[in-house]
C-alpha distance (Angstrom), angle and dihedral (degrees) to the residues before:
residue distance angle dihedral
X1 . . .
X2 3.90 . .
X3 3.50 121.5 .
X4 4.27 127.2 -176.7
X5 3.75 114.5 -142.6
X6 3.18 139.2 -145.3
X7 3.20 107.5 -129.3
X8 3.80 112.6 -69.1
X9 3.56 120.4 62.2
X10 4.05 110.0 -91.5
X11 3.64 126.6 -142.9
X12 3.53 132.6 -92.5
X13 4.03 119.4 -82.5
X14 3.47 105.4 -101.5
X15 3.50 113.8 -87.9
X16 4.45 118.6 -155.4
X17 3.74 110.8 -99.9
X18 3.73 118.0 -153.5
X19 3.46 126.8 -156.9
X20 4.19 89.4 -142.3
X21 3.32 90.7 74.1
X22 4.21 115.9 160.8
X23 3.53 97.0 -169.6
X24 3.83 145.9 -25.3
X25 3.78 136.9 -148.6
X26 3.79 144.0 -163.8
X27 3.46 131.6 176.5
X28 3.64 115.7 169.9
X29 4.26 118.3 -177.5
X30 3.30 135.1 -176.9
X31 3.54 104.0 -121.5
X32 4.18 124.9 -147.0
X33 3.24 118.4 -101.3
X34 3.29 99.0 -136.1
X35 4.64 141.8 53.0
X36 3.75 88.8 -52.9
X37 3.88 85.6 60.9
X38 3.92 95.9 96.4
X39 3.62 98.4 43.5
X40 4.26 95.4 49.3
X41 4.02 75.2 51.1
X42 3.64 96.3 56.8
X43 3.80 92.5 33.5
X44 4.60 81.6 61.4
X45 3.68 91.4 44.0
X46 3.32 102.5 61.6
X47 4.13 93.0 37.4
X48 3.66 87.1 48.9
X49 3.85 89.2 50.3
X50 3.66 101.2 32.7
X51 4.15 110.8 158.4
X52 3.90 96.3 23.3
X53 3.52 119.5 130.5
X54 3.14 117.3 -84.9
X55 3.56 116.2 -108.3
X56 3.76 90.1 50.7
X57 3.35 83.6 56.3
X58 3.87 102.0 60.9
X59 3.89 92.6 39.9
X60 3.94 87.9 55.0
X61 3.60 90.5 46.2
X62 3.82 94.4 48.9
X63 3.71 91.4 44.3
X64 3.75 93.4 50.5
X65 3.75 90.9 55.7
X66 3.59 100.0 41.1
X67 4.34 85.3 51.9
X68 4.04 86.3 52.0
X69 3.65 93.9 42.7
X70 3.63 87.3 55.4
X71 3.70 100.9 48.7
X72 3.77 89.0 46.4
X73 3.34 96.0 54.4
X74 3.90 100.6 34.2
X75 3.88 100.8 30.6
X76 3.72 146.5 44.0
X77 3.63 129.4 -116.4
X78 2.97 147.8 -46.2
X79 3.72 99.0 66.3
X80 3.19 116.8 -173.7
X81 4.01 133.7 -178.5
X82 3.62 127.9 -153.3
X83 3.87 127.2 -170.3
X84 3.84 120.8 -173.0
X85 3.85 121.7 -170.1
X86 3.75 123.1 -164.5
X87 3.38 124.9 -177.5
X88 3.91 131.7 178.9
X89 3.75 135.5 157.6
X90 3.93 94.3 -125.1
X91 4.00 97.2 37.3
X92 3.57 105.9 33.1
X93 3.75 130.8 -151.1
X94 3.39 120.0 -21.6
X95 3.89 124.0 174.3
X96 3.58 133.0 -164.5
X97 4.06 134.0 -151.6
X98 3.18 132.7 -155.5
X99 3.69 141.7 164.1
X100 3.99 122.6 157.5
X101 4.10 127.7 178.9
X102 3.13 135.8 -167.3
X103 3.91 102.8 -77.6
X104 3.64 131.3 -70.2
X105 4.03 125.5 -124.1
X106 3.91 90.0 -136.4
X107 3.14 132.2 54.4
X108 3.18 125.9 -127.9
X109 4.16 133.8 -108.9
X110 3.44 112.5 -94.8
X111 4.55 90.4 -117.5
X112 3.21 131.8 9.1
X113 3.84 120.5 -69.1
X114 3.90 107.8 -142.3
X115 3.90 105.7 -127.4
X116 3.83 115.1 -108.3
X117 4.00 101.2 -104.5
X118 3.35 108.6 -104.2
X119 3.72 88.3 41.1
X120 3.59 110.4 124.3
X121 4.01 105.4 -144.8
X122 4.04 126.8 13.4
X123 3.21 101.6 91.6
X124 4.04 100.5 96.3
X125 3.64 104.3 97.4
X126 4.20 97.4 44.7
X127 3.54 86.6 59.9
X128 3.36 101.7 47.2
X129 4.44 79.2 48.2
X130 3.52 88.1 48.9
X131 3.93 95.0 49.5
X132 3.69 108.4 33.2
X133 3.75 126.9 77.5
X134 4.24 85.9 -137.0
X135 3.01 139.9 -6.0
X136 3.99 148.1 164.7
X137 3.90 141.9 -179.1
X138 3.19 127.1 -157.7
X139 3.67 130.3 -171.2
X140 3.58 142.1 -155.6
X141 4.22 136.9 166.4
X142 4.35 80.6 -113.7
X143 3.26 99.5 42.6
X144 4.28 148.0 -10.8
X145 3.93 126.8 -142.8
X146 3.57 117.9 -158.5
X147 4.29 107.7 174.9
X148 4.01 136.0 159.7
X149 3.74 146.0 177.3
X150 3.30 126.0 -134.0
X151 4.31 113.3 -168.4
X152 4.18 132.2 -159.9
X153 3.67 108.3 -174.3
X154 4.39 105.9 -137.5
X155 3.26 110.0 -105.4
X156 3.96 112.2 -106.1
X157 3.10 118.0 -100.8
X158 4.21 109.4 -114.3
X159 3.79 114.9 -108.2
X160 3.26 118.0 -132.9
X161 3.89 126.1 -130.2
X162 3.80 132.2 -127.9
C-alpha cells in the first residue's frame, strides 16, 4: 500500500491487536545521518529480531536498510528507525518497520518506478514492495514516513487422531 501525505508524516495503518499476545518488542534508534545509516539499520534489525527464522531475518534486514538508505538520501535528519515485534501463539510473528526523517522537498511518485538497468541505485522501495506484506510512505516538506509489515502465520498446532 502507497499512501501521499500531506505534509506531516501519518500514522501507521492500523494493525489487529490481540489480547493473546506471547511477547512484544520495540527497539527504536536514532539512526546516523549519514553512509553508515543502512548498516546501524541492519545492525537494529537483527538485535531487534534476534532468534527469528532466518529468512525473515534477511528480508527485515534488507528492508531496514533500503528504508534508511532512502531517508538518507531523500530526507533530512533526524532519522529515526523503529522495529516492533509481536509474537502470539494464534497469530504468529509479525514485524514492523519504520524509519521517518525529517521531511523531504519532493514528493514522492505515487509507485515505485523500476530503475533503468544499468542504473546504479533506485531500486529501494520495489524491494521493500516485493518483500513486505504492506507497506506505505508518506512524505511531507516536515517530515517522511516510510513503514511495513512483514507476517509468519503460527504453525498449527497437529491434531491428534483417535
Amino acid at each position: 500500500m502507497l499512501e501521499r501525505g500531506t505534509g506531516h508524516p501519518g500514522s501507521a495503518p492500523p494493525s489487529p491487536r490481540h489480547s493473546d499476545c506471547d511477547n512484544t518488542t520495540t527497539l527504536i534508534t536514532d539512526l546516523p545521518y549519514g553512509l553508515r545509516a543502512a548498516e546501524v539499520a541492519r545492525e537494529a534489525v537483527a538485535v531487534a529480531l534476534h532468534g527469528i527464522e532466518a529468512d525473515l531475518l534477511d528480508d527485515a534486514r534488507l528492508i531496514g536498510s533500503e528504508l534508511a538508505t532512502n531517508a538518507f538520501t531523500s530526507g533530512r535528519p533526524p532519522l529515526v528507525l523503529c522495529v516492533d515485534r509481536k509474537s502470539s501463539a494464534v497469530d504468529g510473528l509479525e514485524v514492523e518497520i519504520t524509519v521517518t526523517d525529517g521531511g523531504c522537498p519532493d514528493l514522492a511518485p505515487a509507485s515505485p518506478r523500476a530503475p533503468q538497468e544499468e542504473a546504479e541505485s533506485g531500486r529501494g522501495l520495489v524491494i521493500v514492495e516485493a518483500l513486505a506484506d504492506a507497506w506505505s510512505l508518506t512524505t511531507g516538506a516536515h517530515g517522511t514516513r516510510a513503514w511495513c509489515r512483514l507476517k509468519r502465520l503460527a504453525n498449527p498446532s497437529p491434531t491428534s487422531t483417535p
